[in-house]
N, C-alpha and C positions, 0 to 999 in steps of 0.2 A: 483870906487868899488860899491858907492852906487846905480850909475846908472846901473851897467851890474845887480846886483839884483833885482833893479826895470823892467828892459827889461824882464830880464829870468821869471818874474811872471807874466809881459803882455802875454808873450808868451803863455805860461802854462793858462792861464786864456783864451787867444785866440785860443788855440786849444780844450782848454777843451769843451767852449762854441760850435767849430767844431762840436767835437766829441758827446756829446751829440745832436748836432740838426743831424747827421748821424745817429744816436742812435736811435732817436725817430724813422728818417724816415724807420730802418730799422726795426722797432719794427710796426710802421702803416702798413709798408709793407707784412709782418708776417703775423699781424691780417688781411691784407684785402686777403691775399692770403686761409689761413686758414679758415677764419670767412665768406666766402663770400656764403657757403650753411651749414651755422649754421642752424638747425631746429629750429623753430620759437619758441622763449623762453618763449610766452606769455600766452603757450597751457599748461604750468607747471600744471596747475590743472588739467587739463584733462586728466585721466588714462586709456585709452583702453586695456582693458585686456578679454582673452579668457576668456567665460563663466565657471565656475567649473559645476563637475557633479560627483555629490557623491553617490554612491552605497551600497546597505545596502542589508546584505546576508538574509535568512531567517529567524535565527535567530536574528536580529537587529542591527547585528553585523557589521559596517560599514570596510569595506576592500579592499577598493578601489577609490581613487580621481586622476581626471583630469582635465587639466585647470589652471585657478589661484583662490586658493583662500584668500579670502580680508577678514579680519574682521575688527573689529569695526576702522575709526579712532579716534582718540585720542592724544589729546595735550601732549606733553612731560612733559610738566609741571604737568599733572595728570597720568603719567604712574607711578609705583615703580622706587623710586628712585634707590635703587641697580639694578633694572635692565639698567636702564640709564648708571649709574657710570661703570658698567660692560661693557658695549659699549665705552664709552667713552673714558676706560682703555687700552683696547685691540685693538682699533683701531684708532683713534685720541685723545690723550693725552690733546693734546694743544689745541680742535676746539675752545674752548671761548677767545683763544689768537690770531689766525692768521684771514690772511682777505680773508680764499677761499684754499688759495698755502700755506703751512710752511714752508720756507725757513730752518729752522732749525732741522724740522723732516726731509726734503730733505735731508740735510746733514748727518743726522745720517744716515739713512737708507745707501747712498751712502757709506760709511765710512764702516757699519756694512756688506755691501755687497762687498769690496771691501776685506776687513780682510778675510771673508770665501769661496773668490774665485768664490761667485756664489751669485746668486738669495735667500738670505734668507729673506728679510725686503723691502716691500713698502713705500714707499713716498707720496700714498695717502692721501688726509684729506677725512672726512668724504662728506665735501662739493663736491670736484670732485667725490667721489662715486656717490650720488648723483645723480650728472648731469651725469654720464655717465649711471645710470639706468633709469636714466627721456629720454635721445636725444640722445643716440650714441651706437653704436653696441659695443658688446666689444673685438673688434679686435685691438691686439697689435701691434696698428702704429704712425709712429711720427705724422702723422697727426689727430688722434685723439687723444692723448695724450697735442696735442696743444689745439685742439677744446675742450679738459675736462676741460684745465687748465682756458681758454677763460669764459666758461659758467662756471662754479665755482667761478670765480669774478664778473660776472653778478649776481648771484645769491646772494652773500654776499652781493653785491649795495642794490638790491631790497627787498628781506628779513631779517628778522632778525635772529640769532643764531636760538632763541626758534623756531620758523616756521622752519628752514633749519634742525634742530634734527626732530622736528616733522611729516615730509615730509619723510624723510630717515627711522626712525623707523614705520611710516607705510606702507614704499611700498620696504624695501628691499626684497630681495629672501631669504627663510630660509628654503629650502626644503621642500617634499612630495604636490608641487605647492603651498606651501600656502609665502603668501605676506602679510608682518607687522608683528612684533611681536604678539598680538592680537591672530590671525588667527596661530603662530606657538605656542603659550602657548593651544590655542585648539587642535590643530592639535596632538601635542606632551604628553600634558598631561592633555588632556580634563576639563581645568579650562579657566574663564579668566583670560587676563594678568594681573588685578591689583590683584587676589590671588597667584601668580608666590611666591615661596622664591628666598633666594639670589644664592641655588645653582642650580636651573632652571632655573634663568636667566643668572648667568652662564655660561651652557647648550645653551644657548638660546644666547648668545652672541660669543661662540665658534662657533657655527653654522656659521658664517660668512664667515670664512675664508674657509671654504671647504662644504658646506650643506649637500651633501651624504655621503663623510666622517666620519662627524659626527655627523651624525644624532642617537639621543639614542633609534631610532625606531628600525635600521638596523647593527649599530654597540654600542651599550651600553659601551662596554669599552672605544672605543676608545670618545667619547663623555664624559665618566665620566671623561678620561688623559686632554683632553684637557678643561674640564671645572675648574681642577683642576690648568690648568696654566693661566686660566683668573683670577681666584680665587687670586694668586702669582699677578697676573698684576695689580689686584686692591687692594692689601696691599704697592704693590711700589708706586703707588700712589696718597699712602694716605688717601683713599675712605673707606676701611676697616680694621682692625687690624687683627691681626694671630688668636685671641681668635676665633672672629667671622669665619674667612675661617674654623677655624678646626671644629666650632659648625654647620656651614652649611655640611661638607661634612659626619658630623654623621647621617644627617637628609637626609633621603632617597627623591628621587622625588616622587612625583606622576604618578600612573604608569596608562594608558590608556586600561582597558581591553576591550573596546570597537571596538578596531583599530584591523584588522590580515593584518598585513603587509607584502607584497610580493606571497600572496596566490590570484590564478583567472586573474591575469595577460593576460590571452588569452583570458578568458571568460571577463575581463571587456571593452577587447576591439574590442569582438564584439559586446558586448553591447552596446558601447559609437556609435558606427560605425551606428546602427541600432534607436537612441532615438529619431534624426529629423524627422522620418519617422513617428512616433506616433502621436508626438507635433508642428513639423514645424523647423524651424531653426533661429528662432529669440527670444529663451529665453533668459533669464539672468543663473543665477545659478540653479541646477535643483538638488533634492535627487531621486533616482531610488531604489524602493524596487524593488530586485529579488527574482530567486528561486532558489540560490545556496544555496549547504551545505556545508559551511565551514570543516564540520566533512570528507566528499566526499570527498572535494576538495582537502585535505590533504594528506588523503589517493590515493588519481591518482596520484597526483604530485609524493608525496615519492616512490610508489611502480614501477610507472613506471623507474621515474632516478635509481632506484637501480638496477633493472634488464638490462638496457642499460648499465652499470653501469658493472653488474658483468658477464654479460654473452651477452653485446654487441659486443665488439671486435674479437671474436675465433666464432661468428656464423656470423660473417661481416652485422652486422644490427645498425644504427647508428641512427633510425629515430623511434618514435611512436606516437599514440594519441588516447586518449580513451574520452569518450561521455558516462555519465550516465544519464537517464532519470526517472521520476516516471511514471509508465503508460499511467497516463492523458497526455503527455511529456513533463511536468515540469523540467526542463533541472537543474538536481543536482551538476553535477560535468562535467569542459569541461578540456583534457587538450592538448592543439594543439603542443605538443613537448617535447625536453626533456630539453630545458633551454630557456627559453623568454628572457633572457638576450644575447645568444648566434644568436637566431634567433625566431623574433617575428611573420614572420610566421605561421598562425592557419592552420596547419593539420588537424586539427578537423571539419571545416570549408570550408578550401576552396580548401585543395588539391582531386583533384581525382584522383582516384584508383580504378584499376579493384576489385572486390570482389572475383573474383571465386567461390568459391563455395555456397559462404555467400549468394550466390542470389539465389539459391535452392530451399530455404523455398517457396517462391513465385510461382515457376514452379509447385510443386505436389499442391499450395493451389489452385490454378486452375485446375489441375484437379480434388482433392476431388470434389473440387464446379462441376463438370464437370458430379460427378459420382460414380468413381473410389473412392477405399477405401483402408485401410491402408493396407489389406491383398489382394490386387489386383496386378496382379504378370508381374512382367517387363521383357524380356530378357537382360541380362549384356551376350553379345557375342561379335566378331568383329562389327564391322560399318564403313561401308564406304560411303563417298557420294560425287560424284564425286573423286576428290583427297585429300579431307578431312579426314584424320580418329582421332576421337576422342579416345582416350584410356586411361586408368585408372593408379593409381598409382600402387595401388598390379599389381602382375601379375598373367596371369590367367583370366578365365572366369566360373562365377558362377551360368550359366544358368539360373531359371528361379528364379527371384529372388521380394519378396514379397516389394509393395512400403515403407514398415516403414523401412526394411533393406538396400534397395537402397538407402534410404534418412540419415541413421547412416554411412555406410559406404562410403557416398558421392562416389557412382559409375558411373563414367561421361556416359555411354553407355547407362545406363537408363534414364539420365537425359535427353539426347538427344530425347531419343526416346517415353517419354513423351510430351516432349516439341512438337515435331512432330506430335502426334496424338491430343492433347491438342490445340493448334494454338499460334502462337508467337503474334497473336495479343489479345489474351484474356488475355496471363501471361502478356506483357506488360502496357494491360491496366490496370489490376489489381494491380501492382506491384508500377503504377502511382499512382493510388487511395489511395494505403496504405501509400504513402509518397515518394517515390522515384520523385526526380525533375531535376536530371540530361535524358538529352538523352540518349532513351534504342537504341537498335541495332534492326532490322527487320528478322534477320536472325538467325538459331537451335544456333550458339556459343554463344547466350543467353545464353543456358542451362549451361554453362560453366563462366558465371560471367565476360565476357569480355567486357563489359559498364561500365565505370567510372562514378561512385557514390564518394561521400565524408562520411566519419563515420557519420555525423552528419545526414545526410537523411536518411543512410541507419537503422540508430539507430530508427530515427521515424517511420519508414515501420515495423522495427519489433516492435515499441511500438504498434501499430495497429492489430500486431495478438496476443502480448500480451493485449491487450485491447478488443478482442474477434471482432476481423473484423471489430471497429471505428477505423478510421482513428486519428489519432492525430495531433496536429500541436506543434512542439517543441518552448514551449515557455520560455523563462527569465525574460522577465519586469513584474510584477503584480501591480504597482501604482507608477503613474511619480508626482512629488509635487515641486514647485517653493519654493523658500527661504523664503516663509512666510509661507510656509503650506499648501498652497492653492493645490488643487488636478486639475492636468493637464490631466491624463490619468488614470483609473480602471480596470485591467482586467476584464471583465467577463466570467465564464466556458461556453465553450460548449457542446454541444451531436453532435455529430454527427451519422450518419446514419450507420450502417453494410454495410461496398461494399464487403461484401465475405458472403457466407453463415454462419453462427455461429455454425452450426456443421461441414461443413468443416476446420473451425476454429479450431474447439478443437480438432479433428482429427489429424491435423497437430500438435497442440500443442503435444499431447501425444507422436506423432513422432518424433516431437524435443526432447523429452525427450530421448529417443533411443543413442539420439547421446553423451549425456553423457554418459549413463547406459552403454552401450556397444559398441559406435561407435568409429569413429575418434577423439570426443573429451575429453574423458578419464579421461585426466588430470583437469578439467572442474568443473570434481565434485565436489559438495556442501554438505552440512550437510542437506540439503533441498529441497524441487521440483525445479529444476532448466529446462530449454529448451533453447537450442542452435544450434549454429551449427557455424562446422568449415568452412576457407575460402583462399588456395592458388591460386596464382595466375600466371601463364606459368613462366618458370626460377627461381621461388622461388623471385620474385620480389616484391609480396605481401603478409603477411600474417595477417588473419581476425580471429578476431572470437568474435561473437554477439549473444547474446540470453538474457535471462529475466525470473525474480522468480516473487512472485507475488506482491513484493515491490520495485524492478527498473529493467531496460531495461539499457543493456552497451553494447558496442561495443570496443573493443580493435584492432589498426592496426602498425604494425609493418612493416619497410622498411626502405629504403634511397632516399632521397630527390633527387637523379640523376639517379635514377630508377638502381641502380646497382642489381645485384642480389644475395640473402643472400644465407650464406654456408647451403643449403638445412632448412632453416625453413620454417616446415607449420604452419596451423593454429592450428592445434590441439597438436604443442610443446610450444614454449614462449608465442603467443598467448592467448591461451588456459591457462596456469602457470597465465599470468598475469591477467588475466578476474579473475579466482579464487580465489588471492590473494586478490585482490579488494572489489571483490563480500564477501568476509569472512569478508574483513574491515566493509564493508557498512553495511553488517549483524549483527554484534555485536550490542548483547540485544536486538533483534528483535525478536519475537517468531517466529516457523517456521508456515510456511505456504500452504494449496497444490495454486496449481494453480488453477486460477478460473473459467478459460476455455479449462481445459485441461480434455477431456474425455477418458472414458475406452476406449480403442482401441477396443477391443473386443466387444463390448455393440452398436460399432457403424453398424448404420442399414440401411446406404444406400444401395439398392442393389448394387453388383459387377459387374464392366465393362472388360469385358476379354481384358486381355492384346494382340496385335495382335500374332499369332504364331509366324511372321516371322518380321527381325530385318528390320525396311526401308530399300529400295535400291534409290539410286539418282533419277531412275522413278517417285515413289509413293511418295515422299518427294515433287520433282516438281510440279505433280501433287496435292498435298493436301495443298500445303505452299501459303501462300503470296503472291503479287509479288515482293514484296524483297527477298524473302528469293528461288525465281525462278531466279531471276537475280545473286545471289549469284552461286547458283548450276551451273548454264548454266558457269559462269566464271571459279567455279571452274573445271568444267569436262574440258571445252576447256584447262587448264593448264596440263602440262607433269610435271612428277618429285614429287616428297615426299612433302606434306607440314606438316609441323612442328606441331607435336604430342602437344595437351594441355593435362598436367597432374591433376591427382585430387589431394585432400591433404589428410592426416591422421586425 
């Protein structure tokens, strides 16, 4: 008996010994299969992180960061304690007990997620966190969940607790880019971390488990729910008592009024887009004072979503973007869409779009300059040229009709036949000089706005004849500074020269006025001298409308991103609605103002250049045009059949 005992514990002792030297070998096996493109674990100190680049509105209002930002590090051992204990509580309970892995929070978590059927509780320690934000992507696979658990015991080898917290609380992620606690007690509520209370750090330790969630920038409730169950997590414990959580959650945070969150979105990232180009691309962190108005910006954002909003759907228009300037073209307010969340996309920027009628203003400033005067009289008849015929939206022909009235009732017939006597090569190069930098066309369907501009140029072109014939150059950045202060870049103003005559200037101006007072753009009107003009585009594909008081220049466009065509809006309906609604926002508490280059119509003293009697025929177009706009005529006359009417807009 006593020998078969003794045998059955040799046995047991000889397979044990088996079994573990199997054990090992499949455990070597593991690691060398796993472990064998570990990232090199010796680089732990070395943090490559994308440069930050903080944007500061005009008023000093910072509302805008990209990148990562870092602040100070700091030893755990000198951070607040309850903000420690707060982490500690809510996401590794035990780290000062296990060596990297917790077998026992493994278990629970297991247990607790088995009970609810799903996914509620992690098994991470803080250590594997860690190491998966220092070496490893964070793709959920067994092989990096092996390679975490690997480098988490490496790390417990070489470091100690104190260094593995203090590693982790300087470089985890806690939203709005910022990295370390440090950098999210600024970020969040414009202090350092050693002034945090216990229910910002809280705040600040909730943050973990979801950083957009709950962030108390973007969701303040859901940020105060969950700071309230870290709060509960550090009473279980033992870290603080009921007294304390209730005294902290009487005591409000710190609240950041320096921060506008979620405002300029498009406009910061054409900013960001455009900052290497000043300074190079080998900075560190960088702050960018701009020239946005947060007050602007608010108002575009709001008014625009509202009207997509309530009268997008039944006029099938699903797309906008407006561009507000100061004169000088200090770019106030940009908004390239109707959600940067849905589609970041700058419409403002970089979509183009025919203008139609919007490019107008440029064809009669050429010919003022030319001569011709506001009461210089155009025929509005048929026109044909070759197979071309341009025709209007009224209908009807209003014979002989004076240029301030052609240019209010945006009448394409005149526009043409301006265009024609005027030269397509003077309006386009003029049209250049004012700002336009997309490619114009060579041929009279200039006169008709069929060159794709973007709002944003075309907003600069009219800041230029609101600026009395300087050209402007639309700018944002006014002073780039590295993270010590140091000044990397300065705007300085320019002058530039008149490319137009400064009485043809104001001519026109007084003419744009028209188009509020009594033109197509109606709806338009201000409490104050305003000048505009409206802008469709063939099938109702595009609708514009841009003009300028004597304190900003905007551009409003309206459309759909797959060029569909809207249920008949011009420029001088939503458009036009939304310029006004805006233009009203930007104006509060503003005194009124006239315009500064806008003259008496009447007072103007250019002699008069007779309009010709008779309306071009295909001949005398050939003969007086370009040679593009001869090569245009010659294709169109050789073609048979109707081409396709471009209409004006209201």
């Amino acid at each position: 008996m006593a020998a078969a005992g003794l045998n059955l514990l040799v046995f047991l002792a000889k397979w044990t010994v088996v079994g573990a030297i199997w054990g090992a070998l499949a455990l070597a096996v593991i690691v060398l299969y796993y472990g064998y493109d570990l990232p090199d674990v010796h680089q732990v100190a070395q943090h490559v992180r994308r440069p930050a680049v903080t944007l500061i509105a005009a008023d000093g209002t910072r509302f805008s960061r990209t990148g990562e930002i870092q602040g100070a590090i700091i030893d755990a051992n000198r951070l607040p304690r309850h903000l420690v204990e707060a982490v500690i509580a809510v996401e590794d309970r035990r780290f000062f007990y296990h060596f990297g892995i917790d077998p026992v929070g493994l278990g629970r978590a297991v247990w607790v997620n088995l009970r609810h059927g799903h996914m509620v509780q992690g098994g991470s320690t803080l250590t594997q966190q860690l190491a998966k934000n220092l070496f490893l992507s964070p793709d959920r696979t067994l092989r990096r969940k092996v390679q975490e658990a690997l480098l988490a015991l490496w790390l417990e080898h070489v470091y100690s607790k104190d260094q593995i917290l203090t590693a982790y609380l300087n470089r985890v992620y806690l939203g709005a880019g910022a990295y370390g606690v440090d950098a999210a007690a600024e970020t969040y509520f414009g202090k350092p971390v050693g002034r945090l209370s216990l229910y910002e750090s809280a705040i600040i330790a909730g943050l973990l488990k979801a950083p957009s969630r709950y962030s108390p920038v973007n969701n303040p409730n859901e940020a105060s729910q969950r700071a309230q169950v870290v709060l509960s997590t550090m009473i279980d414990a033992g870290f603080i008592t009921p007294a304390d959580a209730a005294a902290a959650i009487l005591e409000p945070p710190s609240s950041r009024p320096t921060t506008a969150a979620g405002l300029g979105r498009y406009f910061a990232d054409w900013i960001s887009d455009h900052v290497g180009s000043f300074i190079g691309y080998d900075h560190e962190d960088l702050v960018v004072f701009t020239t946005l108005d947060l007050h602007l910006q608010q108002a575009a954002e709001l008014r625009l979503a509202e009207l997509l909003a309530a009268q997008g759907p039944q006029n099938q228009v699903s797309q906008g973007a407006l561009v507000a300037l100061s004169p000088d073209g200090a770019v106030r307010a940009l908004v390239g869409g109707r959600s940067y969340a849905e589609s970041p996309f700058n419409r403002a920027t970089q979509a183009l779009r025919q203008p139609g009628s919007s490019f107008k203003p440029f064809i009669y400033l050429a010919a003022l300059g030319a001569g011709y005067t506001p009461d210089t009289t155009v025929e509005d008849a048929p026109l044909r040229i070759g197979h071309w015929q341009p025709v209007n939206y009224e209908k009807g022909f209003r014979g002989l009709v004076p240029l301030r009235d052609a240019l209010a009732h945006s009448i394409n017939t005149c526009a043409v036949r301006v265009l024609e006597q005027v030269g397509v090569e003077r309006v386009r190069t003029l049209a250049q000089r004012l700002g336009i930098t997309s490619p114009l066309g060579h041929d009279l369907s200039l006169a008709l706005g069929t060159s794709e501009v973007t709002p944003l140029e075309l907003t600069a072109a009219y800041a230029g004849i609101a600026n009395g014939g300087r050209p402007v150059i639309p700018h944002a950045i006014l002073e780039i500074r590295d993270s010590h202060g140091a000044v990397l870049y300065k705007r300085h103003g320019s002058t530039a020269e008149p490319v137009a005559d400064p009485a043809a200037v104001s001519a026109l101006t007084g003419m744009m006025t028209g188009v509020l007072a009594y033109g197509t753009g109606k709806a338009a009107r201000l409490d104050r001298p305003a000048a505009g003009k409206t802008g469709t585009s063939s099938d109702y594909r595009d609708a514009w409308f841009a003009g300028f008081t004597a304190d900003y220049v905007t551009t409003v466009w309206l459309g759909n991103d797959n060029n569909d065509e809207m249920k008949k809006v011009t420029g001088g309906s939503l458009p036009a609605k939304l310029w006004h609604d805006f233009m009203m926002d930007a104006h509060t508490g503003l005194p009124i103002r006239a315009l500064p280059y806008a003259s008496d119509i009447a007072a103007f003293s250019v002699a008069p250049v007779a309009a010709p009697a008779h309306p071009p025929t295909a001949a005398s177009a050939a003969a007086n045009a370009e040679p593009g706009i001869q090569d245009l005529i010659s294709r169109l006359a050789g073609k048979t059949g109707a081409v396709p009417a471009v209409t004006s807009d209201r």
